[in-house]
C-alpha positions in Angstrom: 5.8 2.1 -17.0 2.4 0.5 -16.9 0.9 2.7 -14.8 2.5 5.7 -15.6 1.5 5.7 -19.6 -2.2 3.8 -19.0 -3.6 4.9 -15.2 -5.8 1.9 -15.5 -7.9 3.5 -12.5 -10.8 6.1 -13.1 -10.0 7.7 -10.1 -6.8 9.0 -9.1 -6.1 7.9 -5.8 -6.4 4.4 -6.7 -3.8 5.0 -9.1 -2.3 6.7 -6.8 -2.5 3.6 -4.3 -0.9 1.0 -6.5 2.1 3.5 -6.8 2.2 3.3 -3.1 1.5 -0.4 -3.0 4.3 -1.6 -5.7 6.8 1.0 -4.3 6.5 -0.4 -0.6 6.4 -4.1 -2.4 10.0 -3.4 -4.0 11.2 -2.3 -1.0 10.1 -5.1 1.0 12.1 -7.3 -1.9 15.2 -5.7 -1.5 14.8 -6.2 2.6 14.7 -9.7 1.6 18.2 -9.7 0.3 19.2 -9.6 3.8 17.5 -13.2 4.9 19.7 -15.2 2.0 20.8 -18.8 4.0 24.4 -17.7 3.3 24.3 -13.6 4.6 26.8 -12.9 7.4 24.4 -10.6 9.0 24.2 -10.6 12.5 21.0 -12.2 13.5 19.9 -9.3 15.8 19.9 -7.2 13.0 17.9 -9.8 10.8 15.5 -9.7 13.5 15.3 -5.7 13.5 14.6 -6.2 9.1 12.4 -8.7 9.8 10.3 -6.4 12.5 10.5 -3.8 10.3 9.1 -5.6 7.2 6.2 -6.7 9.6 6.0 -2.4 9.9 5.8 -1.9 6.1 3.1 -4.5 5.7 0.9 -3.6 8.0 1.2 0.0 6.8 0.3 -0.8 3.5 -2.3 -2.5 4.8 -4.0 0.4 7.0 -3.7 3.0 4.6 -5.6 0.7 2.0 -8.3 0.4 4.3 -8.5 3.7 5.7 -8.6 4.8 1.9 -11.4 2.4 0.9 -13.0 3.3 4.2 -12.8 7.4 3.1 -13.7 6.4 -0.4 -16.5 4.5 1.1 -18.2 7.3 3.2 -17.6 9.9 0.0 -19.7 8.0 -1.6 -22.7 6.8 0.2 -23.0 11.1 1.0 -22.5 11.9 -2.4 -25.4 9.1 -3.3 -27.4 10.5 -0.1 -27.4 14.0 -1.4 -28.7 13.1 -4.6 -31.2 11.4 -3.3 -32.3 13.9 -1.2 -31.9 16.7 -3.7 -34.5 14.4 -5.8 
């Protein structure tokens, strides 16, 4: 509700980011549910969760540093064409 009513970001896609990043942090939560000491999960399918949660993270973690790395480049040319337009 926070970031729907406020977008506390200038920009969009880093609103858009924490979207991504909170929605991929509940899901990793509810994966969770499946590593409670007293779950009668088979332990091979733990495993599988557990490899998969590994998956999400890194995920969320490369597509925040390819975005900072494209927000990055935008910028220093956007600066380097108005200084060059000067």
């Amino acid at each position: 509700m926070y970031m729907t009513n406020v977008t506390p970001h200038t920009e969009a896609i880093h609103n858009q980011l924490e979207y991504f990043n909170e929605l991929c942090l509940i899901a990793m939560q509810y994966l969770m549910v499946f590593f409670i000491s007293g779950s009668q999960i088979n332990p091979e399918l733990q495993w599988d969760i557990g490899t998969g949660v590994m998956f999400l993270v890194g995920f969320v973690f490369a597509v925040n540093v390819i975005a900072l790395l494209y927000l990055s480049v935008n910028r220093l040319i956007y600066f380097y064409r108005i200084r060059k337009a000067r």
